[in-house]
BALOBA-1460 file (C-alpha; in Angstrom, 3 decimals):
// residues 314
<rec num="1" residu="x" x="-53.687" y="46.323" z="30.085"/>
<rec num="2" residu="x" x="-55.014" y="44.837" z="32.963"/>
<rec num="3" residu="x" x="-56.172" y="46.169" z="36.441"/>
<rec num="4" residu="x" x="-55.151" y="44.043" z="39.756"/>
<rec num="5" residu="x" x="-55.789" y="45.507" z="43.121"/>
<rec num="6" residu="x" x="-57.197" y="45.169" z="46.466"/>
<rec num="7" residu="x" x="-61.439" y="46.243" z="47.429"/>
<rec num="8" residu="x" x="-62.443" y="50.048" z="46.436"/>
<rec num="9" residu="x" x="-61.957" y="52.382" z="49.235"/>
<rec num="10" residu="x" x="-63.028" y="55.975" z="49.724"/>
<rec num="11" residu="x" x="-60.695" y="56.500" z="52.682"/>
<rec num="12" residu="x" x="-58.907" y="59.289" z="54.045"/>
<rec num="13" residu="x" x="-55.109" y="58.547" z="56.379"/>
<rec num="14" residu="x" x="-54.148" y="55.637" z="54.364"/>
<rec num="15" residu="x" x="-51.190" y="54.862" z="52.205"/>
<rec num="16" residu="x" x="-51.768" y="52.728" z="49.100"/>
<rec num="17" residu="x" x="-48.887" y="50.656" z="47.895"/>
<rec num="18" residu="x" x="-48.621" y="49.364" z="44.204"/>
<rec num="19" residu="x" x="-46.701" y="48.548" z="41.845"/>
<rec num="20" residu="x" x="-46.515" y="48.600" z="37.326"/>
<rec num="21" residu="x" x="-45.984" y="46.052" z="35.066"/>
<rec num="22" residu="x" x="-43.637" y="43.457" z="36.283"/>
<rec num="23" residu="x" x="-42.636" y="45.203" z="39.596"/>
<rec num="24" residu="x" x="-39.728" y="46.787" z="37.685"/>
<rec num="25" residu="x" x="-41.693" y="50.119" z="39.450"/>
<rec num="26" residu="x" x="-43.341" y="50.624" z="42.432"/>
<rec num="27" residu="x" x="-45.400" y="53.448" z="44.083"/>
<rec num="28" residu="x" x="-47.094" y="54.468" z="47.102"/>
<rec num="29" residu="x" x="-50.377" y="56.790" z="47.145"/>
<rec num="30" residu="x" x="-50.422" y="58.718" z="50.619"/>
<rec num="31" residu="x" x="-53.743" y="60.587" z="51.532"/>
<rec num="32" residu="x" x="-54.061" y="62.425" z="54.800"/>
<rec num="33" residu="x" x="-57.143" y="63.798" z="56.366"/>
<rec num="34" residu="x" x="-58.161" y="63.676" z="59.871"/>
<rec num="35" residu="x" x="-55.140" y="62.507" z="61.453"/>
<rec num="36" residu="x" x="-53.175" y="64.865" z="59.761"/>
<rec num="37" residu="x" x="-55.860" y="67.417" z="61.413"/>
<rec num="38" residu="x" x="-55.186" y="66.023" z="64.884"/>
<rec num="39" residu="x" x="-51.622" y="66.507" z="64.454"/>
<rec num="40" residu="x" x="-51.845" y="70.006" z="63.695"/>
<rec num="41" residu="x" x="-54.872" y="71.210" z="65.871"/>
<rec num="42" residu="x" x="-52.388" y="70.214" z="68.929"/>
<rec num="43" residu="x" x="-50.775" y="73.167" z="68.396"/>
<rec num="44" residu="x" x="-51.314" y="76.406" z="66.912"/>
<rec num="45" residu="x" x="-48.813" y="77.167" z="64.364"/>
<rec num="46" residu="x" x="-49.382" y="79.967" z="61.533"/>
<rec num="47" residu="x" x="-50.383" y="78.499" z="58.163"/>
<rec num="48" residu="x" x="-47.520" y="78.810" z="56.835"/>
<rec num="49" residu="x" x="-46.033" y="76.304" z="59.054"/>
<rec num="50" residu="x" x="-49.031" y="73.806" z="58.776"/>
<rec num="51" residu="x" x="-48.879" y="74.043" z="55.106"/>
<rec num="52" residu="x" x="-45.044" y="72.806" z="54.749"/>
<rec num="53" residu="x" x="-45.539" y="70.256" z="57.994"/>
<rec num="54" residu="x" x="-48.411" y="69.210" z="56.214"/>
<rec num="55" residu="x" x="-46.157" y="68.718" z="52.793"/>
<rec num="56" residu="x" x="-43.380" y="66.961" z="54.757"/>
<rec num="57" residu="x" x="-45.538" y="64.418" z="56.664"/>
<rec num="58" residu="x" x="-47.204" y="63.216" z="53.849"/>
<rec num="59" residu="x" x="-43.634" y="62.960" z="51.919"/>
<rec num="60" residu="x" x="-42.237" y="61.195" z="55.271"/>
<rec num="61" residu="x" x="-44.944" y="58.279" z="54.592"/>
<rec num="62" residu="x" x="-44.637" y="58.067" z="51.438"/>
<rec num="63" residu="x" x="-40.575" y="57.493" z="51.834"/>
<rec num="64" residu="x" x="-41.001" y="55.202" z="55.019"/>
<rec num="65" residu="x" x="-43.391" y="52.401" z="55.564"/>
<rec num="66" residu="x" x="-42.349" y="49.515" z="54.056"/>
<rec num="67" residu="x" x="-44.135" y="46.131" z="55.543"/>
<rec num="68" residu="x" x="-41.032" y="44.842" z="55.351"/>
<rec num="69" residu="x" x="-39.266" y="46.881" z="57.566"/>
<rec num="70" residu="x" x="-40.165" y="46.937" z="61.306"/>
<rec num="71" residu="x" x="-38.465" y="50.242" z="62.631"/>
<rec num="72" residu="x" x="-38.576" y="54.105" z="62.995"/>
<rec num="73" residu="x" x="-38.107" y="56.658" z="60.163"/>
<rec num="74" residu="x" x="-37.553" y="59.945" z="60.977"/>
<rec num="75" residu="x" x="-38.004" y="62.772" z="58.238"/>
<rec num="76" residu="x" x="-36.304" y="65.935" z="59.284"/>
<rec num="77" residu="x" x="-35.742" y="69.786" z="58.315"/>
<rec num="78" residu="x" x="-33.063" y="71.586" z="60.343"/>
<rec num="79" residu="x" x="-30.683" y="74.483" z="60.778"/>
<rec num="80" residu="x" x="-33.172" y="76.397" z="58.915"/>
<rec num="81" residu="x" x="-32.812" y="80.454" z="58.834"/>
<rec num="82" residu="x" x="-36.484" y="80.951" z="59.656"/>
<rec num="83" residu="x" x="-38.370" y="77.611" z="60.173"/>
<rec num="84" residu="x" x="-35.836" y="76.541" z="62.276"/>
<rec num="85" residu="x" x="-36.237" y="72.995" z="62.597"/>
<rec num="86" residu="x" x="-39.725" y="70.629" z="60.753"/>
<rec num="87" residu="x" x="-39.685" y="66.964" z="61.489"/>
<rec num="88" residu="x" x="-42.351" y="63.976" z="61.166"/>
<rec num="89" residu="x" x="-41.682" y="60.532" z="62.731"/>
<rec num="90" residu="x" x="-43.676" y="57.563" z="61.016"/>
<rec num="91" residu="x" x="-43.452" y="53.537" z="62.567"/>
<rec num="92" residu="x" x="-43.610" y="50.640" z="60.108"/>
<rec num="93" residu="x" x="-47.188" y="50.652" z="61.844"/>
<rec num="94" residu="x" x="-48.185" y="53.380" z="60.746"/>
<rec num="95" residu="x" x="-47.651" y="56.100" z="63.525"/>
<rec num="96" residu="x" x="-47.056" y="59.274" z="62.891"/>
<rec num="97" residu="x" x="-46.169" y="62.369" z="64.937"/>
<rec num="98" residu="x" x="-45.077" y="66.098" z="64.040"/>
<rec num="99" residu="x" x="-44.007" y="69.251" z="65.088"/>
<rec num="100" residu="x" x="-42.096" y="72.615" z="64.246"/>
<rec num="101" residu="x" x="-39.956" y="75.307" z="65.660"/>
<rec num="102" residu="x" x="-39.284" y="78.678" z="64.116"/>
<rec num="103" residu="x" x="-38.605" y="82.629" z="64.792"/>
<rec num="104" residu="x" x="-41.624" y="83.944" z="65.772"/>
<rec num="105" residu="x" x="-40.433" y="87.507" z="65.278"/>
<rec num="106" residu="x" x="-38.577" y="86.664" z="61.839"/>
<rec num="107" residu="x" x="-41.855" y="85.173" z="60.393"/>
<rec num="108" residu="x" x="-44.019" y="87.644" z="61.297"/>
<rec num="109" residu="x" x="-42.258" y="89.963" z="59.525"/>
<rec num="110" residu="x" x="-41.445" y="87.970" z="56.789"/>
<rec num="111" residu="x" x="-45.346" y="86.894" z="56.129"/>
<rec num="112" residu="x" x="-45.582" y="90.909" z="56.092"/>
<rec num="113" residu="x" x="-42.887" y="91.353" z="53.678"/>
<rec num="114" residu="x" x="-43.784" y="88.804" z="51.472"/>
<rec num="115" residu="x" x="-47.727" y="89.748" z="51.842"/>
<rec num="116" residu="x" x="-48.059" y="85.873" z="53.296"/>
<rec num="117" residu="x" x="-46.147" y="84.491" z="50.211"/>
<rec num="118" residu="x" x="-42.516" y="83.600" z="51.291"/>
<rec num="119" residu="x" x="-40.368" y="81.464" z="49.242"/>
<rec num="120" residu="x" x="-39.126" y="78.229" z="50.371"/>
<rec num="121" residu="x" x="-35.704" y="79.670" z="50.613"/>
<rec num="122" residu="x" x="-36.320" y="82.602" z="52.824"/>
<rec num="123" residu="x" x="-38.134" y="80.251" z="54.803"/>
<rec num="124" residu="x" x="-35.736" y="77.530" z="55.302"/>
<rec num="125" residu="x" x="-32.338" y="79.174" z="53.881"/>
<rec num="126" residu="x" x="-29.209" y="77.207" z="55.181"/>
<rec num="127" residu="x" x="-31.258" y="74.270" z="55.912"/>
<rec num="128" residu="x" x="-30.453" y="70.356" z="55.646"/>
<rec num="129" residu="x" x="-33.457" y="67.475" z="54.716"/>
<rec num="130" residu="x" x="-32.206" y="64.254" z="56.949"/>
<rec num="131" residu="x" x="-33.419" y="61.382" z="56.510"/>
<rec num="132" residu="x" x="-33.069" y="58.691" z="59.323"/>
<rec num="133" residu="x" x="-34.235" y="54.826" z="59.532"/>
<rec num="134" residu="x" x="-33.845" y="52.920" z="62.665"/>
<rec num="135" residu="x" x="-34.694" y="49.328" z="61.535"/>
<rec num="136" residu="x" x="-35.174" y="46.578" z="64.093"/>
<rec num="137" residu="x" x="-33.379" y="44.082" z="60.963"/>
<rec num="138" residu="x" x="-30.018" y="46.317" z="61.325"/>
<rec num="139" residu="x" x="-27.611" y="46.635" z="63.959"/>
<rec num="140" residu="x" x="-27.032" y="50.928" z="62.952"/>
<rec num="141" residu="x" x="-29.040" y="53.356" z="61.949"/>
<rec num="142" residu="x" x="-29.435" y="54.591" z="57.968"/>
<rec num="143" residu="x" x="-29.409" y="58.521" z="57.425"/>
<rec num="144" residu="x" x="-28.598" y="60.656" z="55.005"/>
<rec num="145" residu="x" x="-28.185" y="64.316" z="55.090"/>
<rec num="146" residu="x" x="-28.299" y="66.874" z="51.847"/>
<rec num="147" residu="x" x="-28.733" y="70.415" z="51.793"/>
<rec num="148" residu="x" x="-32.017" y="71.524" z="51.188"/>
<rec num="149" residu="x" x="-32.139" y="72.874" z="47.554"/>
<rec num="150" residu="x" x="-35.523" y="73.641" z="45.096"/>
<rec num="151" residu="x" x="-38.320" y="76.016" z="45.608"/>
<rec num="152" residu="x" x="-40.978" y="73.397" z="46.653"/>
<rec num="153" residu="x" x="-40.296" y="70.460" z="48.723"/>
<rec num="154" residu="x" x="-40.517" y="68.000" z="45.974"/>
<rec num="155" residu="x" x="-37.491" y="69.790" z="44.207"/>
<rec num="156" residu="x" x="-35.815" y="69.496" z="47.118"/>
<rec num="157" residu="x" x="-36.552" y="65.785" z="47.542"/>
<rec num="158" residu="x" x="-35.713" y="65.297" z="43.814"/>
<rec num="159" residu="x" x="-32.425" y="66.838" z="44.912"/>
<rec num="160" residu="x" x="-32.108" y="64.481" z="47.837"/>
<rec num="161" residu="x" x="-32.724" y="61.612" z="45.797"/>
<rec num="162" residu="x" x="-30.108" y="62.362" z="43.144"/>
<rec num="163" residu="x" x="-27.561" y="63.715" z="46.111"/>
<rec num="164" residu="x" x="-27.610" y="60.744" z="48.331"/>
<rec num="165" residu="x" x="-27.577" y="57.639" z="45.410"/>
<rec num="166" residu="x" x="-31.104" y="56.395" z="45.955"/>
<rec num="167" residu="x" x="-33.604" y="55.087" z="43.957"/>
<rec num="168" residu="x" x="-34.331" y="57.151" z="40.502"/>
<rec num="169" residu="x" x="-37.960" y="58.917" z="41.970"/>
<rec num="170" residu="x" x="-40.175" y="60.607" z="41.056"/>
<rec num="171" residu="x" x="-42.932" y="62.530" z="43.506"/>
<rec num="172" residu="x" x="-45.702" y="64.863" z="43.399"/>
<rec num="173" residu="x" x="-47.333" y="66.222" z="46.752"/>
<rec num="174" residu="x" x="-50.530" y="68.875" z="47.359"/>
<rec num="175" residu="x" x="-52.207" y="70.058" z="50.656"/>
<rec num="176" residu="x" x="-55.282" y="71.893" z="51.772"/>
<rec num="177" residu="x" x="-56.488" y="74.021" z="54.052"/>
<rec num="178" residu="x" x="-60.471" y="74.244" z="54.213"/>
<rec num="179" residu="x" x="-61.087" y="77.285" z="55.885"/>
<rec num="180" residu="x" x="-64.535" y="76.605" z="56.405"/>
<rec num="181" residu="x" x="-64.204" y="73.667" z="58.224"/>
<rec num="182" residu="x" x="-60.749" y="74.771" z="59.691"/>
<rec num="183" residu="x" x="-59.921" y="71.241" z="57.984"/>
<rec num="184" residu="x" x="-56.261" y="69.917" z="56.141"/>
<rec num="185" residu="x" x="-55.265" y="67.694" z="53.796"/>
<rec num="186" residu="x" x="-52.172" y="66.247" z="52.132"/>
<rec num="187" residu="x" x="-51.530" y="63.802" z="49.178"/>
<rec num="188" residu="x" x="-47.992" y="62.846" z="47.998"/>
<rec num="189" residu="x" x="-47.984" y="59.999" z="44.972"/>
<rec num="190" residu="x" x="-44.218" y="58.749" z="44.968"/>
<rec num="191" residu="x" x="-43.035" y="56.079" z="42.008"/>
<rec num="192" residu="x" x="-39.413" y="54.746" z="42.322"/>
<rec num="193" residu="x" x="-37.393" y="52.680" z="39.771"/>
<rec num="194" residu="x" x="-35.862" y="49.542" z="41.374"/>
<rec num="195" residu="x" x="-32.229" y="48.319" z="39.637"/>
<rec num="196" residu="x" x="-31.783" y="46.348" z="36.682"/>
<rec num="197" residu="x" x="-31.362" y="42.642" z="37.050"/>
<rec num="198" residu="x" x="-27.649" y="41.552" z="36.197"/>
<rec num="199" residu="x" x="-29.291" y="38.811" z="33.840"/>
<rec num="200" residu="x" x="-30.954" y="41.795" z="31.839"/>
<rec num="201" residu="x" x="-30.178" y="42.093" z="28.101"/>
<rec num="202" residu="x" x="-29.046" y="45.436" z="26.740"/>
<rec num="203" residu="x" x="-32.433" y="45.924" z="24.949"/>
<rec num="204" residu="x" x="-34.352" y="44.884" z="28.027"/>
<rec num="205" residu="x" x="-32.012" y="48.014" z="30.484"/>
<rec num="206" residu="x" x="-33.546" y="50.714" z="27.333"/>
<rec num="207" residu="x" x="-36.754" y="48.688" z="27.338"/>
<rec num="208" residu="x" x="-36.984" y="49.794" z="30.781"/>
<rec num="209" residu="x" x="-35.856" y="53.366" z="31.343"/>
<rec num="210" residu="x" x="-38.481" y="54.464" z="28.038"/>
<rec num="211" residu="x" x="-41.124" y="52.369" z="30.705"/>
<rec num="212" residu="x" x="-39.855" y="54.982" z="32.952"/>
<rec num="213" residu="x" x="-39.963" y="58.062" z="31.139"/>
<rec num="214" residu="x" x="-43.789" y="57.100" z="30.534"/>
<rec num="215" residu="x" x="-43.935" y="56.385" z="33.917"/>
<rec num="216" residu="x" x="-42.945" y="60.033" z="34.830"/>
<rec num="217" residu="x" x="-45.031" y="61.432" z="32.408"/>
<rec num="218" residu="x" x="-47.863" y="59.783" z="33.517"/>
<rec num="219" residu="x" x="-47.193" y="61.273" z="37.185"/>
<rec num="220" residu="x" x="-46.851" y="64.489" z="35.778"/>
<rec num="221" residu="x" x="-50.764" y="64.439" z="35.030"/>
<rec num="222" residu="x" x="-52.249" y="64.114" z="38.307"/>
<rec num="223" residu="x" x="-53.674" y="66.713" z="39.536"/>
<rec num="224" residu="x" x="-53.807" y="68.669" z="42.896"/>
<rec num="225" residu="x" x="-57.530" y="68.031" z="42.608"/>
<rec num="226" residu="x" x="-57.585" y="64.739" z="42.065"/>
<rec num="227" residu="x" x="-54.940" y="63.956" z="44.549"/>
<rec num="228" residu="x" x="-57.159" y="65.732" z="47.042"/>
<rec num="229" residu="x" x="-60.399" y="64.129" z="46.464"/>
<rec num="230" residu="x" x="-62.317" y="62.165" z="48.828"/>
<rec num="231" residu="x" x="-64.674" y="61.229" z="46.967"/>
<rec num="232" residu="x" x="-62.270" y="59.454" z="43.793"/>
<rec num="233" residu="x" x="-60.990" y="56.395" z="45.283"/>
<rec num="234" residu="x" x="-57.298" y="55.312" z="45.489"/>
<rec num="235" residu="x" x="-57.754" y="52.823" z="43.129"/>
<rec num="236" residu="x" x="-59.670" y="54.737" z="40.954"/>
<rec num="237" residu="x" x="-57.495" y="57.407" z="41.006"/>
<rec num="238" residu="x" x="-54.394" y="54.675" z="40.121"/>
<rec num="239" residu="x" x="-55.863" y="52.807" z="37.427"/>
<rec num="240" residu="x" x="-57.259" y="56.323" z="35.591"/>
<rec num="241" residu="x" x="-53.223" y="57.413" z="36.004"/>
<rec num="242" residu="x" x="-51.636" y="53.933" z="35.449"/>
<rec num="243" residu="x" x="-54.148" y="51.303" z="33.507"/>
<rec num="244" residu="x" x="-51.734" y="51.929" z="30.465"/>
<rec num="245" residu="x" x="-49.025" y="50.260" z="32.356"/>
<rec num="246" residu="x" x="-50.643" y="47.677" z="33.985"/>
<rec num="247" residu="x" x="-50.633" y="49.039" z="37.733"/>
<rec num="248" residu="x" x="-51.009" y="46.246" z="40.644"/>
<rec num="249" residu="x" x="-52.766" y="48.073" z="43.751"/>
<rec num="250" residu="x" x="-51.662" y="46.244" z="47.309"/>
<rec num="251" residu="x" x="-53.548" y="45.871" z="50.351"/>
<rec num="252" residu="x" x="-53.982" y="49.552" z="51.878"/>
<rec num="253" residu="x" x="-52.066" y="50.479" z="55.128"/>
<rec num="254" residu="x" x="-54.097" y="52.893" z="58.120"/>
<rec num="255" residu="x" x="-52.558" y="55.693" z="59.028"/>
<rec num="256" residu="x" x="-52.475" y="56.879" z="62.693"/>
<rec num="257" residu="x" x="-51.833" y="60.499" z="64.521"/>
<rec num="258" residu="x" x="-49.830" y="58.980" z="67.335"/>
<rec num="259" residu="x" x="-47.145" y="60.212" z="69.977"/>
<rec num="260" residu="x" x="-44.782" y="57.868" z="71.811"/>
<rec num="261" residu="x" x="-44.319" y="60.250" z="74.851"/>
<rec num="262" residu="x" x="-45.611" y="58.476" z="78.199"/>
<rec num="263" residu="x" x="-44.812" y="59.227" z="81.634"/>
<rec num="264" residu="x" x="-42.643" y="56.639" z="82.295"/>
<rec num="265" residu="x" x="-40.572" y="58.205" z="79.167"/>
<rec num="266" residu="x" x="-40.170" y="61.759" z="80.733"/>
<rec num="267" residu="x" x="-38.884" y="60.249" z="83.960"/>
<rec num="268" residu="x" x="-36.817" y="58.186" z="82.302"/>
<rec num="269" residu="x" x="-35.702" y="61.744" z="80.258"/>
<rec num="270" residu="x" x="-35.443" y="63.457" z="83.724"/>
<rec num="271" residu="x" x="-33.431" y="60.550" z="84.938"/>
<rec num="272" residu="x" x="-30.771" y="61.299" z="82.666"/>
<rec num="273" residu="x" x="-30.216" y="64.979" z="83.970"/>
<rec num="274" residu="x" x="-27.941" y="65.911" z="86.739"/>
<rec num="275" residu="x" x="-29.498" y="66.224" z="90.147"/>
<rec num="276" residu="x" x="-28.351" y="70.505" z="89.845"/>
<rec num="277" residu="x" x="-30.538" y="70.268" z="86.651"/>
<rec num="278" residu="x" x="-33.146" y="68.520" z="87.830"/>
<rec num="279" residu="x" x="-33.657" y="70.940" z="90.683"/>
<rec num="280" residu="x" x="-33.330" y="74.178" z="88.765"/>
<rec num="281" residu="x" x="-36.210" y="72.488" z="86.788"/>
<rec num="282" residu="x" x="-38.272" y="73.035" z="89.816"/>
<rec num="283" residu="x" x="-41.235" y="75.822" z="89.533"/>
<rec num="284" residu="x" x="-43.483" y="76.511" z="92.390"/>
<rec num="285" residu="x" x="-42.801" y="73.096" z="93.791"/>
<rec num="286" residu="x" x="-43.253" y="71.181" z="90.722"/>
<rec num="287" residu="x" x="-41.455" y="70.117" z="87.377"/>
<rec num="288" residu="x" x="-43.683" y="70.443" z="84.018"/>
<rec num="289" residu="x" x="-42.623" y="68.904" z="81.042"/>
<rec num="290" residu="x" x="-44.520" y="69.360" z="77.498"/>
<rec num="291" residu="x" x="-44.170" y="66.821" z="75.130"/>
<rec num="292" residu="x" x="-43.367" y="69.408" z="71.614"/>
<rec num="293" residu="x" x="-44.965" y="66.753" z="69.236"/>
<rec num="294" residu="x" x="-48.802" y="66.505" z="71.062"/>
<rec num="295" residu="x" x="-48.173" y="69.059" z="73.613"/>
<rec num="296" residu="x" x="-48.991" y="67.254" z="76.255"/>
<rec num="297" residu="x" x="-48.067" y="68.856" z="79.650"/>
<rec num="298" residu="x" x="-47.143" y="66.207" z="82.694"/>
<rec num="299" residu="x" x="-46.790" y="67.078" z="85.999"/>
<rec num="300" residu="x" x="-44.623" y="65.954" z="88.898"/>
<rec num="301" residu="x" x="-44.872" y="67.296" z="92.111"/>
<rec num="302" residu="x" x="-42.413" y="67.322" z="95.478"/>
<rec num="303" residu="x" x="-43.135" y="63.789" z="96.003"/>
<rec num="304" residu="x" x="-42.606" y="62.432" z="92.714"/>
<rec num="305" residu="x" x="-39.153" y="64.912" z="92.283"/>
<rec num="306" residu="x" x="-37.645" y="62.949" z="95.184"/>
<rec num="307" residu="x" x="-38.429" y="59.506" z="94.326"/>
<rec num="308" residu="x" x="-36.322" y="60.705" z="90.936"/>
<rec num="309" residu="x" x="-33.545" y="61.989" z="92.460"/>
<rec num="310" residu="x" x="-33.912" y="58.801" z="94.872"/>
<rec num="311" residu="x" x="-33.839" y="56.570" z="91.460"/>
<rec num="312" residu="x" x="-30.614" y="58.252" z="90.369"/>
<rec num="313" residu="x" x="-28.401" y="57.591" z="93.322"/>
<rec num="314" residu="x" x="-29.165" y="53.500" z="93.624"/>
């Protein structure tokens, strides 16, 4: 079988698209590095909490960018008992952002309880995985919403994917926290089956899903290690899993720690509050206002108040 791809790269924050045999398959290979680090050196969660952010940015990417699509998808976990709320937003560009909340308290003595090996359940019990895309090609938003069910988050995609009629999947993710080098990484490889063609014989529909059983079995021999490695390329690291079924490798996409938060975005945020609100914002003369996703703080002062409450009654 053959080999067709794009130039050998060693590259960390990218996401490789491909696809097998006659496109009847197609795949993305997401590998996170420094950007992801940016992302979570902004704040200071536990490890805990950088280790499933971690897991459900690099799943986000892998679900979202499609060169096709110009838009916003938004990859979400809420209503959870202890990690309260996760969520990763990713552009068609290539942008991410992320950030957490949870019960400080509750975790603590969880991570205690557990000696620092909670399950995903007592973690997120009672939670929902949403999925949201805002595409600039549709007039209303696409999201589904399943309860979150498995004991790592790529059961509980699996369970998404089968819940909400998508695409049959299959997924594999791994991070990494290098101590050393106070360092992370993720990986998630993703393959998804597209539909039969109506003009497809019988023999050609079972010709297909024993392609995809293979298909799955090959996924199922990746390693974390391998996944992980910045030193095996993406191709490489296709063609050892794939070269059986003829895998095409794309043109690799750059992947970006970015936030959207500006201050003509807070105002405009601030503008939408009641002038009672806006004033009980008010702390030793001034309003601050932390963006949660890069934690950045801005500032307006008595000046700057005024000419917002000035805005709001023209």
């Amino acid at each position: 079988m053959g080999f067709v791809g794009s130039s050998v790269t060693m590259a960390t924050d990218i996401i490789t698209p491909f696809y097998l045999g006659k496109a009847q398959v197609r795949g993305k290979l997401v590998r996170l590095g420094d950007q992801l680090d940016h992302i979570l050196k902004s704040h200071s969660y536990p490890p805990i909490v950088n280790q499933y952010l971690s897991e459900l940015i690099a799943i986000g990417i892998a679900l979202s960018i499609n060169t096709k699509n110009d838009g916003l998808f938004t990859l979400q976990i809420s209503n959870g008992k202890i990690l309260r709320m996760m969520v990763v937003d990713i552009t068609s560009e290539g942008e991410i952002r992320g950030c957490a909340k949870w019960d400080h308290e509750a975790l603590e003595k969880l991570l205690i309880e557990t000696n620092n090996s909670p399950s995903l359940t007592q973690l997120f019990e009672n939670g929902f995985l949403v999925f949201t895309a805002d595409l600039a090609s549709q007039t209303e938003r696409y999201q589904a919403v399943v309860k979150l069910s498995g004991s790592t988050l790529s059961d509980c995609m699996h369970h998404f994917f089968r819940q909400s009629d998508q695409l049959a999947t299959g997924l594999v993710v791994a991070t990494k926290s290098n101590p050393s080098m106070e360092g992370y990484s993720a990986a998630a490889l993703i393959l998804q089956k597209l539909p039969s063609s109506s003009e497809q014989t019988e023999i050609e529909d079972e010709q297909d899903d024993d392609d995809w059983i293979t298909d799955l079995s090959l996924l199922g021999t990746v390693t974390k290690k391998e996944l992980l490695d910045p030193n095996l390329s993406a191709n490489t690291l296709l063609y050892r899993l794939f070269h059986e079924r003829q895998v095409h490798i794309l043109p690799a996409k750059d992947i970006v720690a970015k936030c959207y938060c500006s201050r003509p975005r807070i105002e405009q945020i601030l503008m939408n509050f009641t002038e009672a609100d806006i004033k009980n914002m008010i702390l030793d003369n001034q309003i601050s206002v932390t963006c949660e996703f890069c934690n950045e703080t801005y500032l307006f002062d008595d000046l700057q108040i005024s000419e917002i409450l000035a805005d709001k009654k023209l």
